[in-house]
Short mmCIF file of the C-alpha atoms (twelve columns), coordinates in Angstrom:
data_MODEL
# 
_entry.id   MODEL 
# 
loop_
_atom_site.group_PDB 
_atom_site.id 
_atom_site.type_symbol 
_atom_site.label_atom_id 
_atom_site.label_alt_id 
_atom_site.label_comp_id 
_atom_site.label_asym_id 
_atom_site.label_seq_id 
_atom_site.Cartn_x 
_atom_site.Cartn_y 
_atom_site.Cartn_z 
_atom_site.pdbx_PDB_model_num 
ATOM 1   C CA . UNK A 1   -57.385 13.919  -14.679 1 
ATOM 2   C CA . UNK A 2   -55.941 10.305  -15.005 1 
ATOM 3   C CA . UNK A 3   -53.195 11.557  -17.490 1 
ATOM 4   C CA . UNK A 4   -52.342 14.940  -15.224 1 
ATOM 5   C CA . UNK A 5   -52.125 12.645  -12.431 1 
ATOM 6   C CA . UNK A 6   -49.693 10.284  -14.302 1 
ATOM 7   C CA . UNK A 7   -47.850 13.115  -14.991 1 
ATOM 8   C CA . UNK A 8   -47.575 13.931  -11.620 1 
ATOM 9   C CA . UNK A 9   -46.402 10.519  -10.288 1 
ATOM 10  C CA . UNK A 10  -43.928 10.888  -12.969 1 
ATOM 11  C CA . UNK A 11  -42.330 14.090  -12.070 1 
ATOM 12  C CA . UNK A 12  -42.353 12.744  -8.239  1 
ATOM 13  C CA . UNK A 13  -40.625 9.751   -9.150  1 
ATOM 14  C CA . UNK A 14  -37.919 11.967  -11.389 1 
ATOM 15  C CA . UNK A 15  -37.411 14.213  -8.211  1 
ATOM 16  C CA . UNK A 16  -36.950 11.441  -5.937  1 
ATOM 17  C CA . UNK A 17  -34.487 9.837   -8.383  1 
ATOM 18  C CA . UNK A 18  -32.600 13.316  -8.756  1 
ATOM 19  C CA . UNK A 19  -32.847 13.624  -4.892  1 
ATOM 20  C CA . UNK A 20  -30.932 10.095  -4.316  1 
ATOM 21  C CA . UNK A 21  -28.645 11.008  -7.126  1 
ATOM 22  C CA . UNK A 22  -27.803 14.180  -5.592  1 
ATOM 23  C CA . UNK A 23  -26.915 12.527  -2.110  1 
ATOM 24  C CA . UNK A 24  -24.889 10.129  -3.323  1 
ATOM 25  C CA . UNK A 25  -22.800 13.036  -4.911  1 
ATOM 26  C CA . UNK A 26  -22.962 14.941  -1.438  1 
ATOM 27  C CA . UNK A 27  -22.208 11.255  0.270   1 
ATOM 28  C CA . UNK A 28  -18.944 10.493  -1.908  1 
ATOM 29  C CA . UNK A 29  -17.271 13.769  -2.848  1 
ATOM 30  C CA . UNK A 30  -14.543 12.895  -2.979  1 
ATOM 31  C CA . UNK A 31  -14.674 9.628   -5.605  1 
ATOM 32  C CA . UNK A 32  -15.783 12.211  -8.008  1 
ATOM 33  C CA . UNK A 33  -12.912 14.156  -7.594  1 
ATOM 34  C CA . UNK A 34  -10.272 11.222  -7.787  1 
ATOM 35  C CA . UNK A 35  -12.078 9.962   -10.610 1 
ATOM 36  C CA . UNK A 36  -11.717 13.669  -12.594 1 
ATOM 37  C CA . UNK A 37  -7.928  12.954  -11.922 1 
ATOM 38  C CA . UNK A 38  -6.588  11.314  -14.505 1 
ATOM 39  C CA . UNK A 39  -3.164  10.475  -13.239 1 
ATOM 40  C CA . UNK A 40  -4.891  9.060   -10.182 1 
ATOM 41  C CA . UNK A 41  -6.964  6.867   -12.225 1 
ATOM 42  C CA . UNK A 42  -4.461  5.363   -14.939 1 
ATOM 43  C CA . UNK A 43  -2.472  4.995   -11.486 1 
ATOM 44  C CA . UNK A 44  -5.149  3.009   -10.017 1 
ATOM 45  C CA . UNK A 45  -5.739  0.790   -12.929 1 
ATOM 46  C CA . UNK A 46  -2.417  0.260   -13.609 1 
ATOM 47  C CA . UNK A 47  -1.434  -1.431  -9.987  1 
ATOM 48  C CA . UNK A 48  -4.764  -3.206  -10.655 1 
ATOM 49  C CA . UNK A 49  -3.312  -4.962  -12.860 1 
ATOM 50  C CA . UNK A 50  0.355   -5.553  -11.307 1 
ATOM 51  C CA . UNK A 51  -2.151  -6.915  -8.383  1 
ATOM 52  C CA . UNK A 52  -4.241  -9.248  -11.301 1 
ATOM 53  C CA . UNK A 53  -1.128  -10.318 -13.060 1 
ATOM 54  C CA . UNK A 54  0.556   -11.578 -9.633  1 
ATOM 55  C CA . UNK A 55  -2.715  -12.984 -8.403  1 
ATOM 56  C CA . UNK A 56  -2.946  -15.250 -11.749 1 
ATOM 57  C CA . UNK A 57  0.292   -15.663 -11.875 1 
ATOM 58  C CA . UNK A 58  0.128   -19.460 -13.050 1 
ATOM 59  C CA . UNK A 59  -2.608  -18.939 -15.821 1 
ATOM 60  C CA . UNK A 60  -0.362  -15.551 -17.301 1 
ATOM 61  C CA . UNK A 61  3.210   -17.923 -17.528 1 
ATOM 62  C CA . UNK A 62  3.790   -21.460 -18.107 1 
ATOM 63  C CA . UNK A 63  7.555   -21.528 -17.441 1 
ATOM 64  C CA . UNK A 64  8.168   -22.071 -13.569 1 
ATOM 65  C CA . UNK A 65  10.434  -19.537 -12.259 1 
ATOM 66  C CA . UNK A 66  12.920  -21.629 -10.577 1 
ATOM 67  C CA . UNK A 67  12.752  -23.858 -13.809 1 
ATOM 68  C CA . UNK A 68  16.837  -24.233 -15.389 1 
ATOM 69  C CA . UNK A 69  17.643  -24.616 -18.771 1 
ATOM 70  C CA . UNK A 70  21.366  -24.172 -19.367 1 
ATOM 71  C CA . UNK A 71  20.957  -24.794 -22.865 1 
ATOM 72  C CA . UNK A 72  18.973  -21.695 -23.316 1 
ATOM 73  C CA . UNK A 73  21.267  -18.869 -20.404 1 
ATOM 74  C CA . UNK A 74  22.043  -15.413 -21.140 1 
ATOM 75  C CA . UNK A 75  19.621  -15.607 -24.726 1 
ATOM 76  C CA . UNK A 76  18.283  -12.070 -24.835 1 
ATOM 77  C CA . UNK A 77  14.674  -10.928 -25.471 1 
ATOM 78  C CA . UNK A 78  12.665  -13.661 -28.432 1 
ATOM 79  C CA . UNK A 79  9.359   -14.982 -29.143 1 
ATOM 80  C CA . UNK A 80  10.088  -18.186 -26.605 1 
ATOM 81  C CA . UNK A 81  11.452  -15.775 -24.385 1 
ATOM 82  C CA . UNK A 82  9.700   -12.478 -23.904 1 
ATOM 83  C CA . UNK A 83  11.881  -10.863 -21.749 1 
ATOM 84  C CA . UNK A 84  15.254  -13.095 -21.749 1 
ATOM 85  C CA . UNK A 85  17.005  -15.672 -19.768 1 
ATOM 86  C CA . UNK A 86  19.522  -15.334 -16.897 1 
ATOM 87  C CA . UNK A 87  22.700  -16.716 -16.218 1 
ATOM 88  C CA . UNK A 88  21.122  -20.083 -15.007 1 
ATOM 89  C CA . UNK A 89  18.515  -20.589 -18.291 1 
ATOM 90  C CA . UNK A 90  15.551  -19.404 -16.334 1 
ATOM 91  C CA . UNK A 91  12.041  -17.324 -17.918 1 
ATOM 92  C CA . UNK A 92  12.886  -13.831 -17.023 1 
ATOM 93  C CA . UNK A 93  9.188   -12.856 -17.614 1 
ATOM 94  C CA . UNK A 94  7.913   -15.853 -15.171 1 
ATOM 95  C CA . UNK A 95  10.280  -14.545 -12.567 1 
ATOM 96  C CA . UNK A 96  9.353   -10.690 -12.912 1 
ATOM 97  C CA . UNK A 97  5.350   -11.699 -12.841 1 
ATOM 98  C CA . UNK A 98  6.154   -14.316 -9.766  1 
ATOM 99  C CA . UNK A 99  8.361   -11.535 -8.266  1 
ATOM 100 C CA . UNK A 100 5.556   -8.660  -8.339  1 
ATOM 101 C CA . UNK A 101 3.926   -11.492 -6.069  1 
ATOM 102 C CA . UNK A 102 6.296   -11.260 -3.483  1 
ATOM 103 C CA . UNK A 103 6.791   -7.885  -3.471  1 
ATOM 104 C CA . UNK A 104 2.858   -7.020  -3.735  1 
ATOM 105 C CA . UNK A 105 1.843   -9.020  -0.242  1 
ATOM 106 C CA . UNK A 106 4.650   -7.705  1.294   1 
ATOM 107 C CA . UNK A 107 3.513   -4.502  0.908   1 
ATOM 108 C CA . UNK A 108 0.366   -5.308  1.351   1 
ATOM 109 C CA . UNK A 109 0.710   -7.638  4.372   1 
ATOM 110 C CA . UNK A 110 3.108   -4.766  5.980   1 
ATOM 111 C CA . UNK A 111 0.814   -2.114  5.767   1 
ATOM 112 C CA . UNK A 112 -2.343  -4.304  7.158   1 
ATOM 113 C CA . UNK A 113 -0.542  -5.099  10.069  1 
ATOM 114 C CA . UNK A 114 1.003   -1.628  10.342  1 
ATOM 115 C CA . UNK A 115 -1.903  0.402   10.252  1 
ATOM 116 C CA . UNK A 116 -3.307  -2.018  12.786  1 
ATOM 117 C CA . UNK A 117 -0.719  -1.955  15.206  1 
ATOM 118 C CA . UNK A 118 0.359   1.602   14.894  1 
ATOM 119 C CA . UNK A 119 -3.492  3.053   15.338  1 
ATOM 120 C CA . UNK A 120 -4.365  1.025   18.222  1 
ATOM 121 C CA . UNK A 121 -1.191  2.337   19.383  1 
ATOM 122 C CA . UNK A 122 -1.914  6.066   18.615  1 
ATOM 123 C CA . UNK A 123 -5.401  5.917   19.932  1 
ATOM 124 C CA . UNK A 124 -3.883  4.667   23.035  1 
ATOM 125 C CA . UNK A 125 -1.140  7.443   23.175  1 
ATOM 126 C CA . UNK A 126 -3.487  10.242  22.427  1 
ATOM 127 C CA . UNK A 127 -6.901  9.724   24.491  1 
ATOM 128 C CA . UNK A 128 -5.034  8.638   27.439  1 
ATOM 129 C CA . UNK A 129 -2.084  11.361  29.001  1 
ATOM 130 C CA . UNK A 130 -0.812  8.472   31.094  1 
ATOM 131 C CA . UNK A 131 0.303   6.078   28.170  1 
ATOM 132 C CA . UNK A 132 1.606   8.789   25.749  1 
ATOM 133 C CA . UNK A 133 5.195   9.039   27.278  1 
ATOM 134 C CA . UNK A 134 5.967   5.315   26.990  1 
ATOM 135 C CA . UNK A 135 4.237   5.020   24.011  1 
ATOM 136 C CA . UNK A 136 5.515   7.256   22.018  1 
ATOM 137 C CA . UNK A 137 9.525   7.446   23.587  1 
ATOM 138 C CA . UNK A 138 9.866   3.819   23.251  1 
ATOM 139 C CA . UNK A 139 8.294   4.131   18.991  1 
ATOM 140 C CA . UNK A 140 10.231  7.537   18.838  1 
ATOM 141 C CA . UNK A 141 13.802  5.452   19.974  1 
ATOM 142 C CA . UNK A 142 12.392  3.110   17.458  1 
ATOM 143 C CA . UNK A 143 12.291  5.892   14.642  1 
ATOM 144 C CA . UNK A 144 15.897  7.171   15.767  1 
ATOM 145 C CA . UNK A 145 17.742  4.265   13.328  1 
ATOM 146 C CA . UNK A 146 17.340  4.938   10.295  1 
ATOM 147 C CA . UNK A 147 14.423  2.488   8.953   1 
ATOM 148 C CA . UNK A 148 16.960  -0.011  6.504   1 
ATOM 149 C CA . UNK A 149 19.504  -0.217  8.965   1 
ATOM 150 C CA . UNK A 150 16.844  -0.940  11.662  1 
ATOM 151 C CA . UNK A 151 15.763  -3.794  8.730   1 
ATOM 152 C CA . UNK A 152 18.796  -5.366  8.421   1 
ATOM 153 C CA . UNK A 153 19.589  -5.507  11.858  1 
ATOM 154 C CA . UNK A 154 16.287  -7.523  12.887  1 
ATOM 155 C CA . UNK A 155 16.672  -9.647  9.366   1 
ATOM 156 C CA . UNK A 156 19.985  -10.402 10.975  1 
ATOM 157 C CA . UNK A 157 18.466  -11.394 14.008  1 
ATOM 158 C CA . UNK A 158 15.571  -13.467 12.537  1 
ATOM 159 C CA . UNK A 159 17.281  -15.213 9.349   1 
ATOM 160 C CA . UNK A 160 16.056  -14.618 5.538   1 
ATOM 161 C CA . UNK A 161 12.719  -15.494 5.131   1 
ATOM 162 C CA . UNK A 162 8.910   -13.316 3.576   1 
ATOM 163 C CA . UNK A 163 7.800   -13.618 7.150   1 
ATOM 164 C CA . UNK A 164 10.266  -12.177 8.664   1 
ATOM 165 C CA . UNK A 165 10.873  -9.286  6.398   1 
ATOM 166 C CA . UNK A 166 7.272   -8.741  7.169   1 
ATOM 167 C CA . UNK A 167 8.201   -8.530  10.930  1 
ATOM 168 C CA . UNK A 168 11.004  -6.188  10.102  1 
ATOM 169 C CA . UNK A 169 9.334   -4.012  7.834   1 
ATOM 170 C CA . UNK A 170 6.171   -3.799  10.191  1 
ATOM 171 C CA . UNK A 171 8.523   -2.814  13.534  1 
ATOM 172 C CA . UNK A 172 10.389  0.006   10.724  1 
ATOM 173 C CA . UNK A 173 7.322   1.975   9.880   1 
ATOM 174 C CA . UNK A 174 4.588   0.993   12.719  1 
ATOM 175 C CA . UNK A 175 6.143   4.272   14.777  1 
ATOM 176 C CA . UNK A 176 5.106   6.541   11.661  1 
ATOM 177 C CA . UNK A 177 1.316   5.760   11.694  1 
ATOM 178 C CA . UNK A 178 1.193   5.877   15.087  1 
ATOM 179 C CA . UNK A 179 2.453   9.407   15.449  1 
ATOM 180 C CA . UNK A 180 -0.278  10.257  12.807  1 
ATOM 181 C CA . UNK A 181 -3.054  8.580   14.493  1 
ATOM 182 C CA . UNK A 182 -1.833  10.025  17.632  1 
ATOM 183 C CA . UNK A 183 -2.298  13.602  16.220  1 
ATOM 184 C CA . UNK A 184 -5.652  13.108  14.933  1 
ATOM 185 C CA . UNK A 185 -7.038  11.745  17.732  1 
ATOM 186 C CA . UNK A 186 -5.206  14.713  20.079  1 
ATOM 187 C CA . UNK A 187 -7.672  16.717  17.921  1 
ATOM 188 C CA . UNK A 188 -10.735 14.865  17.742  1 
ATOM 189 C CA . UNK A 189 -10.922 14.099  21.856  1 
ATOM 190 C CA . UNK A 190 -11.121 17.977  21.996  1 
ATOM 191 C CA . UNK A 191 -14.695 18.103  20.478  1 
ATOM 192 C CA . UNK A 192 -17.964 18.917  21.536  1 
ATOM 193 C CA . UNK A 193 -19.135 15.509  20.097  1 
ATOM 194 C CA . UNK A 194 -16.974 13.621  22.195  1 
ATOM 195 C CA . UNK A 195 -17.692 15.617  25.334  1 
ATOM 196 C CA . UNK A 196 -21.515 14.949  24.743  1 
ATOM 197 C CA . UNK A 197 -20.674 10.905  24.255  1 
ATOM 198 C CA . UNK A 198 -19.238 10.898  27.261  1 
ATOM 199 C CA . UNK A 199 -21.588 12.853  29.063  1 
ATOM 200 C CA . UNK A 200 -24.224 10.612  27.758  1 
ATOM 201 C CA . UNK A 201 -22.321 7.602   29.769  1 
ATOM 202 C CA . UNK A 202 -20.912 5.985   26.252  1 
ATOM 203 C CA . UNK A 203 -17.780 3.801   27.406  1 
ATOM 204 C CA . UNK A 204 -14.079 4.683   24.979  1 
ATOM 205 C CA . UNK A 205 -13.503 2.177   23.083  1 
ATOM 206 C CA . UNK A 206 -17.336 2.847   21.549  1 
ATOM 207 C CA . UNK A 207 -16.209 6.490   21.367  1 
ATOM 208 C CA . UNK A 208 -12.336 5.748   19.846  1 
ATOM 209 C CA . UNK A 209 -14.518 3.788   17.623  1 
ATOM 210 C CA . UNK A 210 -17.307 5.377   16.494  1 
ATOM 211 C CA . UNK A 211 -16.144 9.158   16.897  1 
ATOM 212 C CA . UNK A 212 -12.556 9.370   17.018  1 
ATOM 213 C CA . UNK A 213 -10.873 6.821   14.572  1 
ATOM 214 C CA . UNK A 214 -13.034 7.565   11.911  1 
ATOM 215 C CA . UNK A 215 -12.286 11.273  11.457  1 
ATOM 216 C CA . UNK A 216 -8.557  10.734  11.154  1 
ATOM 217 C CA . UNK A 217 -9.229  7.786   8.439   1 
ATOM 218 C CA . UNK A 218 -8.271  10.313  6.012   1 
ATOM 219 C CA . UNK A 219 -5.031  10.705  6.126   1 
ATOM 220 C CA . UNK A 220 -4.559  7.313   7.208   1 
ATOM 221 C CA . UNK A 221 -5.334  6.154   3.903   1 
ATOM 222 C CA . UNK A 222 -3.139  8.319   2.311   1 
ATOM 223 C CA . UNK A 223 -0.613  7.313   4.420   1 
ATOM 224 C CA . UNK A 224 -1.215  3.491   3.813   1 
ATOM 225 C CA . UNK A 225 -0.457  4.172   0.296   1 
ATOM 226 C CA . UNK A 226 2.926   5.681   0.351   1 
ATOM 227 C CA . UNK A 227 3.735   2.763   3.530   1 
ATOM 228 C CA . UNK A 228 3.181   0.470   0.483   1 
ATOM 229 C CA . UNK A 229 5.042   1.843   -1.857  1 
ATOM 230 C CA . UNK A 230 8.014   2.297   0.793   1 
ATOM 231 C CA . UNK A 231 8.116   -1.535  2.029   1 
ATOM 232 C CA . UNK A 232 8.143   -2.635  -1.722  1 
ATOM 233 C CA . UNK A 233 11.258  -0.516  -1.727  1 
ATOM 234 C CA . UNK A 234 12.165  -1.894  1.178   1 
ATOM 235 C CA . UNK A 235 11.843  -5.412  0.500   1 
ATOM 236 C CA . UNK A 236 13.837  -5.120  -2.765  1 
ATOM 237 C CA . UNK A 237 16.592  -2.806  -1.026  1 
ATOM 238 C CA . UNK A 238 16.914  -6.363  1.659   1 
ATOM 239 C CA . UNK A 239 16.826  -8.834  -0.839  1 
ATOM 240 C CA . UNK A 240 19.205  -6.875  -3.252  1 
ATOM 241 C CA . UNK A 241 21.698  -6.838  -0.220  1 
ATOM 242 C CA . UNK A 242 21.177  -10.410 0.346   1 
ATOM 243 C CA . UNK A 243 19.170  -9.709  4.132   1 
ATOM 244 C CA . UNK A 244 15.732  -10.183 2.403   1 
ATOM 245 C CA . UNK A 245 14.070  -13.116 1.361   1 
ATOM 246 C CA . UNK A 246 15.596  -16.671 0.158   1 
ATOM 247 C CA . UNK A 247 18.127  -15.567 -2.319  1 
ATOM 248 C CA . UNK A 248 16.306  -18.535 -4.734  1 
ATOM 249 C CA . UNK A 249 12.468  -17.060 -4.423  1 
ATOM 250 C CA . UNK A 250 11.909  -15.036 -7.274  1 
ATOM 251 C CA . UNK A 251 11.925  -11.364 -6.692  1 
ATOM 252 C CA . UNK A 252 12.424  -7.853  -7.652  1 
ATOM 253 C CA . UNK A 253 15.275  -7.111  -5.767  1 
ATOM 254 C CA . UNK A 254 17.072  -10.632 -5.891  1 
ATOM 255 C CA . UNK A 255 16.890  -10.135 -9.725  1 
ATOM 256 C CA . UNK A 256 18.074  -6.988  -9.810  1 
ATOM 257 C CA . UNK A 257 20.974  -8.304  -7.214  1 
ATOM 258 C CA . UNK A 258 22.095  -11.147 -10.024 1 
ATOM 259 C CA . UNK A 259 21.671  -8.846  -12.695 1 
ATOM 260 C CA . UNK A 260 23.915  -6.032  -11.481 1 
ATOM 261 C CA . UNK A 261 27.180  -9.048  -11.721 1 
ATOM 262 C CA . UNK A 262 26.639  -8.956  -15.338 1 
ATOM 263 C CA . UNK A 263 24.871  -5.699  -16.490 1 
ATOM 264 C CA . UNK A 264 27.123  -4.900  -19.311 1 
ATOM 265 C CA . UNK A 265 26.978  -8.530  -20.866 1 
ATOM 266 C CA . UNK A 266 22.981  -8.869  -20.130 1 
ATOM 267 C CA . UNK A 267 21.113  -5.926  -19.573 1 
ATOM 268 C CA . UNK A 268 17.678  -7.559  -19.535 1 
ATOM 269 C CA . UNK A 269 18.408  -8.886  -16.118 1 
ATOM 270 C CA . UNK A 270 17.934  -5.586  -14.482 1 
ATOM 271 C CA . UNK A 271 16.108  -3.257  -16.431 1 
ATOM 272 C CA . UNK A 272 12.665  -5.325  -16.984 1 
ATOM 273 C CA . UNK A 273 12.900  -6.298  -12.980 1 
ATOM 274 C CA . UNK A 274 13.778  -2.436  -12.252 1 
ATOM 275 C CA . UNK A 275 11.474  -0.905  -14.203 1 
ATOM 276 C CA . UNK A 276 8.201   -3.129  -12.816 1 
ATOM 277 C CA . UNK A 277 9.740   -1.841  -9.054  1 
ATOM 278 C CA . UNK A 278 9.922   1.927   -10.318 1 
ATOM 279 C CA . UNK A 279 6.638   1.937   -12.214 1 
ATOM 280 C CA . UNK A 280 4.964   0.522   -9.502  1 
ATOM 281 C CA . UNK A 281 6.616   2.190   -6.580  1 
ATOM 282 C CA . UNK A 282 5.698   5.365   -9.279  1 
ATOM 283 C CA . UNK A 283 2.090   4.336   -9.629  1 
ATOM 284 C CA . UNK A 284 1.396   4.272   -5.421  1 
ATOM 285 C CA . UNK A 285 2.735   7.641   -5.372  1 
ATOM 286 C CA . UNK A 286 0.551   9.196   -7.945  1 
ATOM 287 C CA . UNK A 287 -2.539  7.149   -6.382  1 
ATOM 288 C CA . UNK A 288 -1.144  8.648   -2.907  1 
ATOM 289 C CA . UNK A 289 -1.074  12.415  -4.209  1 
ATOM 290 C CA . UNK A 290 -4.633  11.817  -5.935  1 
ATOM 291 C CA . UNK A 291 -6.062  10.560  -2.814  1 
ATOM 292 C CA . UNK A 292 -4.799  13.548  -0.665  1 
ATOM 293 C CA . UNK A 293 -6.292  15.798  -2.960  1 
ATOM 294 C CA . UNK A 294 -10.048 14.153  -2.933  1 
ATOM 295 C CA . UNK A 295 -9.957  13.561  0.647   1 
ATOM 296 C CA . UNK A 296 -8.968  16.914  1.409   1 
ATOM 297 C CA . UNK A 297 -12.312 19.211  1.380   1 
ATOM 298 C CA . UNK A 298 -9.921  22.508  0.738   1 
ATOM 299 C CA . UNK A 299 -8.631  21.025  -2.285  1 
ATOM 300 C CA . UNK A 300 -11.948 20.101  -3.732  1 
ATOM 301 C CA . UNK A 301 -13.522 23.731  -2.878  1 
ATOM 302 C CA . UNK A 302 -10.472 24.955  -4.660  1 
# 
């Protein structure tokens, strides 16, 4: 009796295991999915750590960046020097790991404050008819420049500096996630759900909360990742043209601006710089494309 009752408590306690496993697989479908991807993943773990490597910065290099050695300018790839020197004797290695630094929060810091602005701005625009025309005329006359002409002109305005290429990048591609927050929440007001949390007395900002924002998080992410990858491109695209950042901080674009002068005599300068943009610029794609594909319940019935 004891032992078939043991038994018993057993199997319960295997199906109730099983049971939690099995909802946490019904709870985060699509994790499993972007984890069976394995350009997604080497993607993920790859700007992991570009995000590591600028984050410890300081214990990964020795040599400061805007250290100058003329003794040692234009010496090519070595064992003292990884990846070269420029034309002023500095670590080309310490500036391309302080440089992914720059370029990193940037992104980062420009799609925070993007996704921020630009869905409080499409929730506005698409729950209430009265605010969508001036909402979305004045970010729609916004989205008529073309976004690195739009840059350069308010980097003109504001002087070269991280914060204000923040400012400018935010104002260039705020107007895109609000137009896609706008959209998903011209869908979701349309629901029973919502017309039964309303009925119920529930105020809108509980229901843009709790009902509407989160069912067009989806693409939102998805978006956020490409919106990364684009103001790292932009950022180096400003600096490179001498609009971005101080021409002496160290990064990718104002290397690959010095390095251009003098490509044929040392082509260090540009390709290691380039090729930590492309690769990473590469890497948020891939991350972007593996996210659309786990987030999207069509693609994972498929």
């Amino acid at each position: 009796m004891a032992r078939a009752a043991g038994v018993a408590v057993g199997g319960h306690r295997h199906a109730a295991t099983g049971l939690q496993v099995e909802r946490r697989g019904r709870r985060w479908p699509w994790a499993r999915t972007l984890v069976a991807n394995p350009v997604a993943v080497v993607s993920a773990g790859f700007l992991l750590l570009a995000v590591l490597a600028a984050a410890f910065a300081p214990l990964l290099v020795t040599t400061d960046p805007t250290f100058l050695d003329p003794a040692v300018r234009l010496q090519g790839p070595s064992a003292a020097h990884p990846l070269g020197t420029d034309d002023r004797g500095r670590d080309v290695l310490s500036r391309v790991v302080y440089g992914g630094r720059v370029s990193l929060l940037v992104g980062l810091s420009v799609t925070a404050i993007a996704a921020l602005v630009g869905s409080t701005l499409g929730l506005l625009s698409g729950y209430y008819p009265r605010l969508d025309t001036p909402i979305m005329r004045t970010l729609d006359g916004l989205m008529a420049f073309p976004s690195i002409l739009l840059a350069i002109a308010i980097m003109a305005s504001l002087g070269p500096s991280t914060g204000n290429v923040v400012v400018a990048l935010v104002v260039v591609y705020t107007p895109t996630i609000a137009r896609l927050v706008r959209s998903s929440t011209l869908v979701a007001k349309q629901q029973a759900y919502v017309e039964s949390a309303r009925a119920v007395g529930m105020g809108d900002v509980a229901i843009l909360l709790r009902y509407v924002y989160p069912n067009g998080l989806s693409p939102l992410i998805v978006q956020c990742t490409f919106v990364v990858a684009f103001a790292i491109i932009s950022e180096a695209s400003l600096s490179f043209l001498g609009a971005g950042v101080d021409p002496e901080t160290a990064t990718w674009g104002n290397m690959l601006r010095d390095g251009q002068r003098i490509l044929q005599r040392a082509w260090w300068l540009s390709i290691f710089p380039g090729t930590a943009l492309v690769l990473t610029v590469l890497a948020l794609n891939l991350l972007g494309d593996g996210l659309r594909d786990a987030l999207d319940p069509r693609a994972r019935r498929r």
